[in-house]
C-alpha positions, 0 to 999 in steps of 0.5 A: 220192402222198405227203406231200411231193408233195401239199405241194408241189402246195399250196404251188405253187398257194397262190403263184398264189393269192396273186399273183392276189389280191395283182394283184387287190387292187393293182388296187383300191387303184389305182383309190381312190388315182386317185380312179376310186374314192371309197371301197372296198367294205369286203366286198371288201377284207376277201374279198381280205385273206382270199384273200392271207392264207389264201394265205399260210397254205397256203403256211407250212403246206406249207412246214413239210411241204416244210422238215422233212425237209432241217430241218437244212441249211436252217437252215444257209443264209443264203438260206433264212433270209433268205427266212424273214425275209420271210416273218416281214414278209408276217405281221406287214405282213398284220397293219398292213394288216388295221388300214389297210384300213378307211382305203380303205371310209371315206375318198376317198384325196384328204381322207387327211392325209399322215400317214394316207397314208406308213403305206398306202405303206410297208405296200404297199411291204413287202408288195410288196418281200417277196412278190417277195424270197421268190419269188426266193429261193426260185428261187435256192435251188432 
């Protein structure tokens, strides 16, 4: 087995790793947003942070292997880097909801001001928007 197969594999395995995670830890804000939930255990918010991101980081990691050897032609198409736009988002969204996440272990959603509120919405929004624009990018590309 080669490089490029054994990459693959983790690439395609890290993409149902993430949804898992992305599905479970939706689950659990959705339950502190209704308010069946009060607060959310800081452990599992931190253990599903973990699960999406080293999700994520399998994923860049394989991709670089999967990318290198068509470098050339990807970067000259505008679907690809359009997916590598979203993938930039996921990174830099995984940053601000490692800063929101502690919101859900201390504070019941009902008592958050609006103001504390709109950031959680517009990060589960990006994340959201973005891990199911790069998927579907990456399907019409290949």
């Amino acid at each position: 087995m080669d490089i490029h197969t054994i990459a693959l594999g983790v690439h395609i395995v890290s993409i149902f790793l993430a949804i898992g995670g992305i599905l479970w830890a939706d689950h659990t804000a959705y339950h502190w947003f209704t308010s069946k939930k009060e607060v959310l255990d800081h452990r599992t918010l931190r253990w599903l942070h973990g699960i999406v991101g080293t999700a994520l980081g399998l994923l860049i990691g394989s991709g670089i292997i999967l990318f290198w050897p068509a470098h050339n032609y990807l970067l000259s198409q505008p679907l690809f880097l359009l997916k590598m736009l979203f993938v930039v988002l996921l990174v830099i969204n995984s940053i601000a909801i490692d800063r929101l996440m502690h919101r859900a272990a201390n504070f019941p959603y009902r008592l958050l001001p609006r103001a504390q509120k709109i950031p959680l919405f517009i990060s589960g929004g990006v994340s959201a928007f973005c891990w199911v624009a790069t998927i579907v990018v990456a399907l019409i590309m290949f």
